[in-house]
N, C-alpha and C positions, 0 to 999 in steps of 0.2 A: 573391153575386158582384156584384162593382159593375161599371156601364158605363164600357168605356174611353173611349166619347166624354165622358162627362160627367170622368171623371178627368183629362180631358187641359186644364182649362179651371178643373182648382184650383190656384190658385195655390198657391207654396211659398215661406214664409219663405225670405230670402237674405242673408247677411250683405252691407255694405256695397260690399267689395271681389267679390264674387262679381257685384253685380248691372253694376259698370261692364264686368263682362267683362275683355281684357285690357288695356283702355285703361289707359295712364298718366295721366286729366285729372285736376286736382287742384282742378276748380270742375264745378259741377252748372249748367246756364244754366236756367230754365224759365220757360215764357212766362205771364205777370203775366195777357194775358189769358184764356188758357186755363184757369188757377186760378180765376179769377173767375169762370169758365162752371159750375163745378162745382157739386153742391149744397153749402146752404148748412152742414149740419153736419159734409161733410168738410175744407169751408175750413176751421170753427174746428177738427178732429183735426187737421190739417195745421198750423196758427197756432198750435197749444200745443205740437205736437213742434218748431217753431221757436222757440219761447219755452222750450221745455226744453233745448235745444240749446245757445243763447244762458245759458243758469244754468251748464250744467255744463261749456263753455269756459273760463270765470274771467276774472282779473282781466288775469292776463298775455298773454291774444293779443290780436292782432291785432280793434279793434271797429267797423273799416271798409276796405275795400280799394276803391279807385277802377279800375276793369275798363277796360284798352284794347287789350280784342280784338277783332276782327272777326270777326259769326257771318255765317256763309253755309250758305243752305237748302241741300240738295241731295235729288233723286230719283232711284232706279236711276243712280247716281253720276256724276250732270251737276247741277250749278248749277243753279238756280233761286228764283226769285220766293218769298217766305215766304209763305204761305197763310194764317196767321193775322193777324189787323189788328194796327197797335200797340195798347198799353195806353192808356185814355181815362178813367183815373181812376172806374173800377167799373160804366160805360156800357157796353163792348165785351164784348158776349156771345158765345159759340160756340154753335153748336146742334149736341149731339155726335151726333146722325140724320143728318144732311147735312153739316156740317163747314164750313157755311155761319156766317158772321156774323151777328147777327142784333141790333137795337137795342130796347133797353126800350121798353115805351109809355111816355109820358110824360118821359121823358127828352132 
């Protein structure tokens, strides 16, 4: 018999359209440096399904879109301050225990 608490924390394959829910967005936004915080061999499974992504578009679409939308944080659905710093070219780390920033040594 398996534990329901431990069942409730497997994730479940989701196709594309199931996991945006019933949003109509037709751009995914995600933050450069939270990516970066991540270990390092899921960056590159992450950076090859991009680079597989990028193969199997082709020649005909679209191979750049310039973005002028406005993201705005929100919490329990009031506005607010983004919590995560900008991108600082692979320096801006997360610490995902505290959710704090946190800067390389030597950097």
């Amino acid at each position: 018999m398996s534990n329901l608490l431990e069942d409730e924390y497997v994730r479940q394959p989701k196709d594309i359209h199931l996991y945006f829910g019933l949003s109509y967005s037709n751009f995914l936004v995600l933050h450069r440096s939270i990516l970066q915080s991540t270990p390092l061999d899921w960056q590159h499974r992450f950076t090859e399904l991009m680079d597989e992504l990028l193969d199997m578009q082709g020649r005909e679409m679209v191979d750049r879109y310039n973005v002028s939308y406005t993201i705005q944080a929100r919490k329990d659905n009031k506005f607010c301050k983004d919590p995560v710093p900008h991108y600082n070219r692979g320096r801006t780390r997360i610490d995902f225990n505290t959710g704090l920033a946190v800067k390389e040594a030597g950097v």
